[in-house]
C-alpha positions in Angstrom: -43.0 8.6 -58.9 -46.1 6.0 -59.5 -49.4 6.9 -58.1 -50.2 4.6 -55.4 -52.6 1.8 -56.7 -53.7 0.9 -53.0 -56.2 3.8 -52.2 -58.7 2.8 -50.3 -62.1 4.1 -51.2 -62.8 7.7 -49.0 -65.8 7.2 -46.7 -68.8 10.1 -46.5 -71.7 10.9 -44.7 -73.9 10.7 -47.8 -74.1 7.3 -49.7 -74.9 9.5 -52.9 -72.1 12.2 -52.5 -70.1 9.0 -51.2 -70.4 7.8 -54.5 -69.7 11.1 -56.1 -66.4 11.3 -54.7 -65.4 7.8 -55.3 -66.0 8.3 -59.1 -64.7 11.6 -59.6 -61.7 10.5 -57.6 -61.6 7.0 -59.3 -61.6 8.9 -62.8 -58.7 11.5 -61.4 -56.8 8.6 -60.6 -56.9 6.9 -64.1 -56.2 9.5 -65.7 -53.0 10.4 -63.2 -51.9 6.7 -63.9 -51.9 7.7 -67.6 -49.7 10.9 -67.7 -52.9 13.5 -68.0 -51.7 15.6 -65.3 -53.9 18.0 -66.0 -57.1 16.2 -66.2 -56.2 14.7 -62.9 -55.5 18.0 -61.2 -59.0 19.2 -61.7 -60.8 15.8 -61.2 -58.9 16.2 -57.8 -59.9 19.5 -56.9 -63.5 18.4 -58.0 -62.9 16.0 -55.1 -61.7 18.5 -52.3 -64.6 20.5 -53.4 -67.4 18.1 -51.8 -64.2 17.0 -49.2 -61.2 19.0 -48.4 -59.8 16.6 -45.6 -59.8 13.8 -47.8 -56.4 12.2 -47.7 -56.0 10.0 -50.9 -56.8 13.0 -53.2 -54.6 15.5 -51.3 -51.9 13.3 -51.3 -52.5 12.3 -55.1 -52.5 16.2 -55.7 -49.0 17.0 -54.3 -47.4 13.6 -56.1 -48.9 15.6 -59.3 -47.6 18.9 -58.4 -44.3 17.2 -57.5 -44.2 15.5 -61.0 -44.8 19.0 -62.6 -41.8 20.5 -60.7 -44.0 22.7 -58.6 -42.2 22.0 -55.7 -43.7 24.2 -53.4 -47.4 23.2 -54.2 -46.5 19.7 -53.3 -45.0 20.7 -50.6 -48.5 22.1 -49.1 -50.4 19.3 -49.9 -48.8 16.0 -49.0 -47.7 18.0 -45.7 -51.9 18.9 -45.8 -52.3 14.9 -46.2 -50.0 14.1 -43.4 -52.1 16.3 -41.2 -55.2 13.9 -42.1 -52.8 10.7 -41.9 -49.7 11.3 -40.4 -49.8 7.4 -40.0 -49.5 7.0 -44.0 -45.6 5.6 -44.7 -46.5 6.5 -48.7 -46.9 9.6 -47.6 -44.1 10.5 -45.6 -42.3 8.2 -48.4 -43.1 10.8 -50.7 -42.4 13.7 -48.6 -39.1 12.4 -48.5 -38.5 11.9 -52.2 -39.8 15.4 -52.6 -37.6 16.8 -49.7 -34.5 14.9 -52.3 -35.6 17.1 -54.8 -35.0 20.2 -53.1 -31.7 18.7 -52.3 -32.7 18.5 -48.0 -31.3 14.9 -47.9 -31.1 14.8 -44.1 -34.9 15.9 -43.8 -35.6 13.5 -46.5 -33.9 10.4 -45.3 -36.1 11.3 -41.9 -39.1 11.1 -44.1 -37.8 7.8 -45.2 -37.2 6.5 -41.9 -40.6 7.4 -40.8 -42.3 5.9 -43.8 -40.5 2.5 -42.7 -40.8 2.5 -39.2 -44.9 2.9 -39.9 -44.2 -0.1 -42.8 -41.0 -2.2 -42.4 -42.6 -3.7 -46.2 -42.8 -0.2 -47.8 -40.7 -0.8 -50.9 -40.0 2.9 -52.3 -39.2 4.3 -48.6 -36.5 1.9 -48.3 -35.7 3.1 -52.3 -36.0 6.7 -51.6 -34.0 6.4 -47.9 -31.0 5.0 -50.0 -31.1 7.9 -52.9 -31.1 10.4 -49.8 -28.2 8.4 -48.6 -26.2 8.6 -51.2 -26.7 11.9 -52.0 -25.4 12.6 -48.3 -22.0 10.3 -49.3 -23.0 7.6 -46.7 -22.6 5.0 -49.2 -22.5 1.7 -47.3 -26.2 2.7 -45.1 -27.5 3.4 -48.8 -26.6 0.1 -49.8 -28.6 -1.2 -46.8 -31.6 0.3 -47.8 -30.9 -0.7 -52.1 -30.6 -4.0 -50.8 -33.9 -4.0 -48.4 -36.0 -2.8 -51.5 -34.6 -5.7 -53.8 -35.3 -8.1 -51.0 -39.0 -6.9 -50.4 -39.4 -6.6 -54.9 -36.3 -8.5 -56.3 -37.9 -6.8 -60.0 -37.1 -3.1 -58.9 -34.7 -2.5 -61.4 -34.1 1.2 -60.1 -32.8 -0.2 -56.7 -30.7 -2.3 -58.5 -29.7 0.1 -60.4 -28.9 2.6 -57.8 -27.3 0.1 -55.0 -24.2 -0.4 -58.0 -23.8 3.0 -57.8 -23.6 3.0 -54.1 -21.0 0.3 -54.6 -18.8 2.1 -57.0 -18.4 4.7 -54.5 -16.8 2.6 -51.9 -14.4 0.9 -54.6 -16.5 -2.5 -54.8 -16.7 -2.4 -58.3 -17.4 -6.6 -59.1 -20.1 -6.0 -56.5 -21.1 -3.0 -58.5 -21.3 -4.9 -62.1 -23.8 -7.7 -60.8 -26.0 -5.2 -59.8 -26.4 -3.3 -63.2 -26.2 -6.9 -64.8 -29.3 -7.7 -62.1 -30.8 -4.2 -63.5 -29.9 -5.2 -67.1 -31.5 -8.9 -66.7 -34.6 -7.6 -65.5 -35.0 -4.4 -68.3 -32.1 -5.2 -71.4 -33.4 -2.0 -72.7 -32.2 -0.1 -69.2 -29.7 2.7 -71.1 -28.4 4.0 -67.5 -27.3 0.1 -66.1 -25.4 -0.1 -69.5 -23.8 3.3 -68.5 -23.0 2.7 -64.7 -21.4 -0.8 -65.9 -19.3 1.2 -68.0 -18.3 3.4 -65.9 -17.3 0.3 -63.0 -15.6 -1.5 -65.8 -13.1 1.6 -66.4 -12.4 1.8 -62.7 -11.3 -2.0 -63.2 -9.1 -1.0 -66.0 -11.3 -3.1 -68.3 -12.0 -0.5 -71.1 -12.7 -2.8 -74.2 -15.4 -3.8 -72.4 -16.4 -0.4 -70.8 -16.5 0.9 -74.4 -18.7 -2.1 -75.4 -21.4 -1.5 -72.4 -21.5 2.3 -73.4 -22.0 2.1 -77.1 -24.9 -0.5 -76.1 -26.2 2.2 -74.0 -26.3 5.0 -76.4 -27.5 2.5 -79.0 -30.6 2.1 -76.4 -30.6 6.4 -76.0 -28.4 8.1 -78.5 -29.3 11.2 -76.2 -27.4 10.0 -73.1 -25.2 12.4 -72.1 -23.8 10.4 -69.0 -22.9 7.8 -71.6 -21.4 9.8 -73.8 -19.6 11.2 -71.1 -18.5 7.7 -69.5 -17.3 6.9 -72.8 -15.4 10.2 -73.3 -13.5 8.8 -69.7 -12.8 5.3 -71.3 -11.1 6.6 -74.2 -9.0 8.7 -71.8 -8.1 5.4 -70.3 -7.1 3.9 -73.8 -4.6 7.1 -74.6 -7.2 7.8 -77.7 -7.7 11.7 -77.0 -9.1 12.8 -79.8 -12.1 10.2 -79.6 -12.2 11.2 -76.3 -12.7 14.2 -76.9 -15.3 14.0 -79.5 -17.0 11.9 -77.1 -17.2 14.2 -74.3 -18.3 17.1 -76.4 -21.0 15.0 -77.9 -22.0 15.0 -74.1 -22.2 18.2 -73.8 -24.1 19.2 -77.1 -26.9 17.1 -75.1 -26.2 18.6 -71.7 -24.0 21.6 -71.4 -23.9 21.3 -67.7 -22.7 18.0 -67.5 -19.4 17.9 -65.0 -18.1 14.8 -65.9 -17.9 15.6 -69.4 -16.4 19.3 -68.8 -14.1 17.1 -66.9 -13.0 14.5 -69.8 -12.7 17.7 -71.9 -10.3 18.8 -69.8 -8.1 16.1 -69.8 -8.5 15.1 -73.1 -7.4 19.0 -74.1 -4.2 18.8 -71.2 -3.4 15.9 -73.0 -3.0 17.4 -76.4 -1.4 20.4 -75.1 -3.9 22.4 -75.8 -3.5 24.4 -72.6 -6.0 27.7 -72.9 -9.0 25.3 -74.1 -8.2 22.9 -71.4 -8.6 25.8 -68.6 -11.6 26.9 -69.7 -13.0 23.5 -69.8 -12.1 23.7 -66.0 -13.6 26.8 -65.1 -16.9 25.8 -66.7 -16.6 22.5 -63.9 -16.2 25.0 -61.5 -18.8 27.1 -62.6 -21.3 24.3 -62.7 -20.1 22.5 -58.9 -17.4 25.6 -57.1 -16.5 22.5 -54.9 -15.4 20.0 -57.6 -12.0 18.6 -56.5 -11.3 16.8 -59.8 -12.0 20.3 -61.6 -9.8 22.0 -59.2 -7.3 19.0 -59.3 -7.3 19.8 -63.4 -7.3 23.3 -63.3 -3.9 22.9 -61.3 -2.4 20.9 -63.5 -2.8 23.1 -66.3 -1.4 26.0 -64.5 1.7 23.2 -63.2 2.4 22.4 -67.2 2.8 26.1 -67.5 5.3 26.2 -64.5 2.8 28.2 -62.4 4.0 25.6 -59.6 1.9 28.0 -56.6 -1.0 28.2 -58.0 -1.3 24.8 -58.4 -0.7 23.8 -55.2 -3.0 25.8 -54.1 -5.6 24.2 -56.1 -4.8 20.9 -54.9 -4.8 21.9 -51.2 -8.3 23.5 -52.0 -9.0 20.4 -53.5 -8.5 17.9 -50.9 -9.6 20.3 -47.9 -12.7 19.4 -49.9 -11.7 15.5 -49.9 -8.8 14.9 -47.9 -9.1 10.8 -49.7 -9.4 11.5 -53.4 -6.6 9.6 -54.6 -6.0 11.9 -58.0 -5.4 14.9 -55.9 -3.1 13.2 -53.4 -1.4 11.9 -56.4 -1.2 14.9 -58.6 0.1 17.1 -55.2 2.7 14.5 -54.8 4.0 15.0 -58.0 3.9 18.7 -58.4 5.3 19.4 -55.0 8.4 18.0 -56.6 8.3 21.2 -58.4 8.1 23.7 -56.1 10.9 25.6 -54.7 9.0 25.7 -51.2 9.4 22.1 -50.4 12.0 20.2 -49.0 12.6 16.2 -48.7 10.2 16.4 -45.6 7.5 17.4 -47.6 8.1 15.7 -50.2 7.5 12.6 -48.1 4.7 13.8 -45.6 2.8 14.2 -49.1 3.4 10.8 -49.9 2.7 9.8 -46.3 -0.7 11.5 -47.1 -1.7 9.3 -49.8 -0.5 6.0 -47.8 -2.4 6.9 -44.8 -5.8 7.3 -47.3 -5.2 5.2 -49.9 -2.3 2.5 -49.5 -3.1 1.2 -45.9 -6.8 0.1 -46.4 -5.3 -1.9 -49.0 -2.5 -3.3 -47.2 -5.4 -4.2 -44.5 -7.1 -6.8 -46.6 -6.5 -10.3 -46.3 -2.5 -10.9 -45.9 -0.7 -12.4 -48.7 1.8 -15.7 -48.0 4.6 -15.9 -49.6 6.0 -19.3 -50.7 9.4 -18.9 -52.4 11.9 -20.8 -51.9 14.0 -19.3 -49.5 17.4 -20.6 -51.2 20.1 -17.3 -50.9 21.7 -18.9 -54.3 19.1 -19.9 -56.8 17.9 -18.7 -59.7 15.3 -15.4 -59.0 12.4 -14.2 -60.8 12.1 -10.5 -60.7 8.9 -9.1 -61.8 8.7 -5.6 -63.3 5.4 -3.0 -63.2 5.7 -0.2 -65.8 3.2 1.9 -67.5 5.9 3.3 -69.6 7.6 -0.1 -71.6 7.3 2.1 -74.7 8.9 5.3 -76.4 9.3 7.5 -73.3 12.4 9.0 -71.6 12.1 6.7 -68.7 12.0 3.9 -70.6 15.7 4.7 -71.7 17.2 4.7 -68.0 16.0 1.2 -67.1 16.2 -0.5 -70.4 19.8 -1.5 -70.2 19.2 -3.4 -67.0 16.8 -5.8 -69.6 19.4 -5.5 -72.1 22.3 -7.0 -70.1 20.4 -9.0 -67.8 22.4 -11.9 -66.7 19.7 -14.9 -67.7 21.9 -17.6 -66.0 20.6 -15.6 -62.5 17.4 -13.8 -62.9 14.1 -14.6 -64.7 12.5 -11.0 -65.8 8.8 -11.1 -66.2 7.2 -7.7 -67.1 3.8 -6.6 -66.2 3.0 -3.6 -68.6 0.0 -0.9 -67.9 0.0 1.1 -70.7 -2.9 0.7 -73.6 -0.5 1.5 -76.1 2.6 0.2 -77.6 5.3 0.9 -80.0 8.5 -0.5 -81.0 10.5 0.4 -77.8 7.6 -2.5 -76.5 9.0 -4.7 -78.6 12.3 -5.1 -77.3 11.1 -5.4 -73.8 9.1 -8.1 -75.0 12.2 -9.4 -76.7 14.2 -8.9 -73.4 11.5 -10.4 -71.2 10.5 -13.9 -70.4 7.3 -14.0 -69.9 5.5 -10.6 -70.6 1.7 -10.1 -69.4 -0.4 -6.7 -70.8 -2.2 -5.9 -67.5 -3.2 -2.4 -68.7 -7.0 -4.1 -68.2 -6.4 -6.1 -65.1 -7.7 -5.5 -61.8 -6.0 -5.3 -59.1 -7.0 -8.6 -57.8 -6.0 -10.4 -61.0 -2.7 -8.9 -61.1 -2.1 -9.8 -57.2 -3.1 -13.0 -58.2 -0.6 -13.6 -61.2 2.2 -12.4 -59.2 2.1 -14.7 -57.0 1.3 -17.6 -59.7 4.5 -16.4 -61.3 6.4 -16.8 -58.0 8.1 -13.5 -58.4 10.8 -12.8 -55.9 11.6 -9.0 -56.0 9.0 -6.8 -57.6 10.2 -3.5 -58.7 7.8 -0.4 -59.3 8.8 1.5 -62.4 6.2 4.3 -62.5 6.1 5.8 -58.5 3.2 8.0 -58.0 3.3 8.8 -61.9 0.4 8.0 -63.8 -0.4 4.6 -64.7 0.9 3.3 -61.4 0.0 0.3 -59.6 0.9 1.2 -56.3 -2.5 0.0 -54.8 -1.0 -3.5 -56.2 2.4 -3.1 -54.3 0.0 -1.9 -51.2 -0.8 -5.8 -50.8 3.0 -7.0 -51.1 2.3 -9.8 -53.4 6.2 -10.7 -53.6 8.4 -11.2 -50.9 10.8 -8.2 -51.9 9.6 -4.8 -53.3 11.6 -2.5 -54.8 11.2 0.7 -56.6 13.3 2.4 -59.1 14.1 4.4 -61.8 10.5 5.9 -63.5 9.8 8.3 -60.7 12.2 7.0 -58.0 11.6 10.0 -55.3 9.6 7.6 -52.8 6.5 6.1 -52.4 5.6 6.7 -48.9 5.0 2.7 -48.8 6.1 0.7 -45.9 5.6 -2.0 -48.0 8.2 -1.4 -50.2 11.7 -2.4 -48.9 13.9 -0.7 -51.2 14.3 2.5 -53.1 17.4 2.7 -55.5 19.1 5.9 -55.2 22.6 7.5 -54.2 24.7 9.0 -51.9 24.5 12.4 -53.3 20.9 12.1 -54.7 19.9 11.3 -51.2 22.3 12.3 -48.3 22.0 10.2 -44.9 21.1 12.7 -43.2 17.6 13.0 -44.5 16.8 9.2 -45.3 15.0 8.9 -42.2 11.9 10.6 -43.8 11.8 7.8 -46.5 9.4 4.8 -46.0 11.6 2.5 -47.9 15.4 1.5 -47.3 17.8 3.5 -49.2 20.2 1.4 -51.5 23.0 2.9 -53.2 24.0 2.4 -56.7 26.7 4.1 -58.7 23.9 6.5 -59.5 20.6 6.5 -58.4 19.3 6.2 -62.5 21.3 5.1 -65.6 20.7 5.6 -69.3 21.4 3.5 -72.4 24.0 4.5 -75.4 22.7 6.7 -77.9 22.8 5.8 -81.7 26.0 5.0 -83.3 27.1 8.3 -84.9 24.5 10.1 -83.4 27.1 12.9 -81.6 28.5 15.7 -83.3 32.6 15.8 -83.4 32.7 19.4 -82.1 30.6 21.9 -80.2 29.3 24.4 -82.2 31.0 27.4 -80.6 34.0 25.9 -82.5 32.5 27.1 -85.8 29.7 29.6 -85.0 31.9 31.6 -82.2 29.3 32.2 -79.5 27.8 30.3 -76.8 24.6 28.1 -77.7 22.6 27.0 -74.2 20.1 24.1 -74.1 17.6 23.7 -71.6 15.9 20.5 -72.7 13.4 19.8 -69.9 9.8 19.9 -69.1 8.8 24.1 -68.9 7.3 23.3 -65.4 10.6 22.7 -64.2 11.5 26.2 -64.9 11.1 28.4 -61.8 11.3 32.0 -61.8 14.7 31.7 -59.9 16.4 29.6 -62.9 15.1 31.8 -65.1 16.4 35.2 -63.7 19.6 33.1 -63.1 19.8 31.8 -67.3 18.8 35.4 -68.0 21.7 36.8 -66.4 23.8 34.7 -68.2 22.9 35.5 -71.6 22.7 39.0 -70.6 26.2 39.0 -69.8 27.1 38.0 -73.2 25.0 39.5 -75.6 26.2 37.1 -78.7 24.8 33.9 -77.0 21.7 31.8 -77.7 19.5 30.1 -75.9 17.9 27.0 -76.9 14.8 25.3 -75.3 13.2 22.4 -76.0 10.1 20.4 -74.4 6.8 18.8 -75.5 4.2 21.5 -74.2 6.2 24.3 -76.5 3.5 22.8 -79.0 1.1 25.4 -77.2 1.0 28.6 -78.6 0.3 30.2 -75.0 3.0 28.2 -73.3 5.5 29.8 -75.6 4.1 32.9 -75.3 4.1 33.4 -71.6 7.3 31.2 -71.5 9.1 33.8 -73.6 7.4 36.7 -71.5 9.1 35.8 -68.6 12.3 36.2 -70.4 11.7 39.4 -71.9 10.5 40.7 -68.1 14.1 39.2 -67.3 15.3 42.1 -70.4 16.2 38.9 -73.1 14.9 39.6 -76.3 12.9 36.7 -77.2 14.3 36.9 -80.7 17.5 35.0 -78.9 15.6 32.1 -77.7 14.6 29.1 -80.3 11.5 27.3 -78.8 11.3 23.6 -80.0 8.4 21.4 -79.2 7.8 17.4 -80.2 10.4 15.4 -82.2 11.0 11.9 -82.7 14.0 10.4 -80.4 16.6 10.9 -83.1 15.8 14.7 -83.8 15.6 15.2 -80.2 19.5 13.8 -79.8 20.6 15.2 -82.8 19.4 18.8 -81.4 22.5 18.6 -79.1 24.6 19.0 -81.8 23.5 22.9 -81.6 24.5 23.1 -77.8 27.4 24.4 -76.0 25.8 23.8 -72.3 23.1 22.4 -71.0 21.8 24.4 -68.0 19.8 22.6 -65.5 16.7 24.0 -64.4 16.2 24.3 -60.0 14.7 23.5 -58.0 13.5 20.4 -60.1 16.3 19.7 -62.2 16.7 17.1 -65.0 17.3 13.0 -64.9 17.4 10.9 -68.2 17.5 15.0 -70.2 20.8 15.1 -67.9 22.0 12.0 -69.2 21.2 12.8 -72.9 22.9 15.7 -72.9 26.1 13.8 -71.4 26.3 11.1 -73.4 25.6 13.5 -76.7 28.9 15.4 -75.1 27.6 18.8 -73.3 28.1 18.9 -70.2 25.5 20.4 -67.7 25.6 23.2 -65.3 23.2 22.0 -62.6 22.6 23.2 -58.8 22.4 21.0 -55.9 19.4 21.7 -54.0 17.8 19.6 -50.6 15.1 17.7 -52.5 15.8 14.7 -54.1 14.8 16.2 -57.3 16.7 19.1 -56.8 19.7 16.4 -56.7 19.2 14.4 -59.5 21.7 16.1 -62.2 24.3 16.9 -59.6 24.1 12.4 -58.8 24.8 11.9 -62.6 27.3 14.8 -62.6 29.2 13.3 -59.6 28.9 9.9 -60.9 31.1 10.5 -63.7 33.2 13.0 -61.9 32.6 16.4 -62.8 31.9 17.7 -59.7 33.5 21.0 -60.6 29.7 21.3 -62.6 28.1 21.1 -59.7 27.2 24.2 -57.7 25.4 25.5 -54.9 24.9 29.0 -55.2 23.2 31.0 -58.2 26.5 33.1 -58.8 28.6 30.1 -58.9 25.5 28.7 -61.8 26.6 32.2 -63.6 29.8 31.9 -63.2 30.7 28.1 -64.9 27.9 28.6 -67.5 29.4 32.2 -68.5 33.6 31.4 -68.9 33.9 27.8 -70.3 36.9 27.6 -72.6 36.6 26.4 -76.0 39.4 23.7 -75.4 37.8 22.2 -72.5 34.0 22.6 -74.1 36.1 20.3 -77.3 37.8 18.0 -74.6 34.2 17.2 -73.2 32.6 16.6 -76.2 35.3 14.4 -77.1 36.1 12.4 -73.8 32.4 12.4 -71.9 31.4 9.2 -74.0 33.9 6.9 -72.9 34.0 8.4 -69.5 30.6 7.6 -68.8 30.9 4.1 -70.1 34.4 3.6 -67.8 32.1 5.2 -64.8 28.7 4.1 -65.7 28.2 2.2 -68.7 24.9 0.2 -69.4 26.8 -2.6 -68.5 28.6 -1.9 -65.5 25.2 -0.6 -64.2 23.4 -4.1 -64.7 25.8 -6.0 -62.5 25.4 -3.4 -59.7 21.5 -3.5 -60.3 21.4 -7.5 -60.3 24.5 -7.4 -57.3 21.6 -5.6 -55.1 19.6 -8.2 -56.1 21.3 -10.5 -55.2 21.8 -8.8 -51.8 18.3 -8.2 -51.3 17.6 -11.6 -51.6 20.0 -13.1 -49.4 18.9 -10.4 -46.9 15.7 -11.4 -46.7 16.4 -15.5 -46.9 18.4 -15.1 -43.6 15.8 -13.0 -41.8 
């Protein structure tokens, strides 16, 4: 806080001691203006020696106590100051920006308010009022008052500053950026503006740039631990964890008590499966702020990789009784309620109904998009296609094929891909596209924007609530048609999305009513491309080795304690079989460990179970070579793993459940026609993993191939895919 340069001289009774006080308070004041506190402390007591109601130097005397942290000093003497002015709007300016450090915003912004209404001009109470604000989370009033302290001084660069933060909490990031460039204009040497444009540039999924912005600013401060911390989150964005995390422990080197960068920790460790650092990094959030809802959001989701589906729920719903609108939380409890064995189809959807109501229908009420297609039923459509996941990544497999065997005489395919990174899976959905665009640093508004220049006709979501979505995108309905499929097809929750592609038995009439979009039916609700040429095994491998080998080759958090007891029974019962399981987070030491616990508390020796973790695609399908039967994890059972295992010639056990993706395996299963693998009761599970015959485990592995391509081949698939285009289409040209 500045001194204030307009004191007016103190008036006395004596023209000598009058001119004493002046001096000695003249001299206090220089020194104050320089940084010497502490010769300005006692030229100011000097003062109130000779005059102890004289306001300028008790005022001057709490700003210095204030500036020393002695909080409760200052407190005595600006409120002793008041009591000789209370008409002074510096002072109660003051007061307020001391009542902000004690953290009493609402007392503070009254301070404010009083310092204004006694002088509407009064630059730092309209400054201060807005930093109370903000620290109260009423964003837009702070604006306000930013914006009334640049109009009074267009040079204070704090305001500036500060009013882009205001903005990037309410989402107006653009607005945001010309404030910090405003800030930077007026002081290129301002580290934090460098910082806070940043950290608006992430949010507009412009990272290069973010990344650019934050090196300036630690090039300004090497010691910024906000920027090392922002930058920490941008590399997050770019999928380059390590970096990340380098970056965010640099942060906390500098400030050990920085959330943000606990935060980026966290994520960057979840993302490298390193699952006991990773918690840790989230209690220290919540030892530093008990209330964080993106530490408790994290802390969930390391417990969820873990399969510890309850507890993480109950994180989340700690979480967003916190903030019932923080859209990573609404979008993380969507996701992991598909895990639990407590929710049903209704819940599914409410949850996703949840994040609509907070998120999705602010956006659909912005300006209404037209749509100007050509409403011809026969034409030539252009179908646009959102993905995060155009790369090397099991979803990528299922929808593939429909790129593959796209009939180009009917459909243009343009993909929009939001992933930072790419690989040679890209590649061929570059080859397969026409026109491809990387939006991975678009905004939203651009993206809108080049949807409708590219005249798409039906827009189809790839990625559901999954991360890397766009759903604030298909909020807006920039094409006529939306669709979504295939990625994470379990709903959206978004009215303005027509269709979801699904299946009779993945999703029975009877509960479609809870889905916001129109149910169409396909052979099956997902598909999957061939695998390799010669990449199945002849025989299974009970032929030669005599026993039963089971696969479970799904995500551990799938695995509830009732599949387990249920798998554990059945190697029980045979006391030659094996057990083999095989998923990415195996890579952590304490995800084996308590994975194979709960075995051994089931009485399976862990020494039957082989734990596999990361391959490369071809291992991965050459592993099935070494299974007999693939059991199907409940209540969240398998998709594209269901598939794999198929088409590599092991057939799955899998229980139908009343969630969608309780139903997934027992579509694909009834697609192709064994039904007589589909079960609805644990003992029936037991019963058709335990007594397969070697004959009909040979037959399978032999016939399933072609059976799937009679029933559901790539190709086969396409046409149904591009006939309910087609549909669609003509649908919505007669409407």
């Amino acid at each position: 806080m500045a001194p204030n340069s307009s004191v007016a001289a103190p008036s006395g009774s004596r023209a000598q001691r009058r001119q004493d006080i002046i001096g000695t308070f003249a001299h206090a004041l220089d020194c104050h203006r320089h940084g010497l506190l502490a010769e300005a402390q006692k030229g100011y007591r000097l003062v109130l020696k000779k005059r102890p109601d004289h306001f300028d130097t008790l005022h001057m005397l709490g700003v210095s106590e204030k500036q020393l942290g002695n909080h409760d000093a200052a407190m005595r003497w600006i409120k002793r100051a008041l009591l000789v002015d209370p008409k002074s709007a510096a002072a109660h300016s003051n007061l307020g920006s001391l009542l902000m450090d004690l953290r009493r915003f609402e007392e503070a912004t009254a301070s404010c308010d009083m310092a204004i209404q006694l002088d509407p001009s009064f630059v730092d109470a309209h400054y201060n009022r807005g930093n109370a604000l903000s620290s109260l989370g009423h964003f837009i009033d702070a604006i306000t008052s930013f914006r009334n302290a640049v109009a009074i001084n267009p040079q204070h660069v704090n305001a500036h500053n500060n009013c882009g933060n205001a903005l990037h909490k309410t989402r107006q990031f653009a607005e945001a950026i010309a404030c910090y460039d405003q800030a930077i204009a007026l002081d290129p040497s301002y580290a934090a503006a460098y910082s806070n444009r940043g950290a608006a540039l992430i949010e507009l999924h412009r990272t290069d740039e973010a990344i650019l912005d934050l090196d300036r600013a630690l090039a300004l401060v090497p010691g910024n631990a906000e920027a090392w911390a922002n930058r920490g989150e941008a590399l997050l964005r770019c999928h380059r964890h390590h970096e990340a995390l380098a970056s965010c422990d640099r942060a906390l080197e500098l400030n050990p008590k920085s959330e943000l960068a606990w935060l980026g920790r966290a994520r960057a460790l979840i993302a490298s499966r390193r699952m006991p650092e990773a918690k840790n990094a989230c209690h220290e959030v919540l030892a530093i702020e008990p209330t964080s809802v993106k530490g408790l959001s994290l802390l969930g989701q390391c417990h969820a990789f873990q399969a510890d589906t309850d507890y993480a729920i109950a994180c989340l719903d700690k979480a967003l009784s916190i903030d019932p609108e923080c859209e990573d939380v609404l979008a993380n409890r969507i996701f992991w309620l598909d895990f639990s064995a407590k929710a049903d189809v209704a819940c599914h959807q409410a949850a996703r109904a949840d994040w609509w109501r907070a998120i999705g229908s602010k956006e659909a009420q912005r300006a209404p998009l037209l749509h100007a297609n050509d409403r011809d039923p026969d034409r030539k459509l252009v179908v646009g296609y959102i993905s995060a996941e155009f790369k090397r990544r099991s979803a990528a497999y299922s929808y593939r094929p429909v790129f593959e065997n796209c009939d180009k005489a009917q459909f243009e395919v343009v993909c929009y891909s939001n992933s930072p990174t790419s690989d040679a899976v890209t590649e061929t959905f570059r080859q397969f596209a026409d026109r491809w665009r990387d939006v991975s640093q678009w905004s939203d508004d651009q993206l809108v924007d080049c949807i409708q220049r590219d005249r798409i006709d039906i827009l189809i979501d790839l990625s559901g609530h999954a991360e890397g979505n766009r759903l604030r995108v298909f909020a807006r309905k920039p094409a006529p048609i939306q669709v979504t499929a295939w990625g994470h097809a379990a709903g959206t929750g978004l009215p303005t999305i027509d269709y979801l592609f699904s299946d009779p038995v993945a999703i029975p009439s009877e509960v479609r009513h809870h889905y916001a979009e129109k149910i169409y039916d396909l052979p099956c609700m997902i598909g999957i491309e061939s695998p390799p040429e010669n990449s199945r095994s002849g025989f299974p491998p009970i032929s030669q080795n005599g026993f039963l080998t089971y696969g479970v080759f799904n995500r551990v958090s799938k695995f509830s304690d009732e599949a387990i007891a249920v798998w554990s029974n059945v190697l029980s019962a045979d006391p030659a079989s094996k057990l083999i399981v095989k998923d990415q987070m195996l890579d952590d030491d304490e995800t084996r460990g308590l994975l194979l616990g709960r075995f051994q508390a089931n009485g399976v020796d862990p020494d039957r179970i082989s734990l596999r973790g990361t391959t490369v695609r071809e291992a991965h399908l050459a592993a099935f070579s070494e299974v007999d039967i693939c059991l199907d994890p409940f209540p969240h059972g398998g998709g594209v793993s269901t598939w794999e295992a198929l088409q590599m010639g092991v057939p799955v056990v899998a229980k139908l459940g009343n969630s969608l993706t309780s139903r997934v395996s027992s579509a694909i299963l009834s697609a192709i026609g064994l039904t007589d693998w589909v079960v609805t009761e644990d003992s029936k599970y037991f019963e058709i993993a335990r007594h397969p015959t070697r004959t009909q485990l040979e037959a399978l592995r032999r016939d399933l191939p072609s059976l799937i391509d009679r029933r559901c081949g790539p190709l086969s698939y396409t046409r149904a895919v591009e006939d309910a285009y087609r549909e669609m289409w003509r649908r919505y040209c007669s409407a």
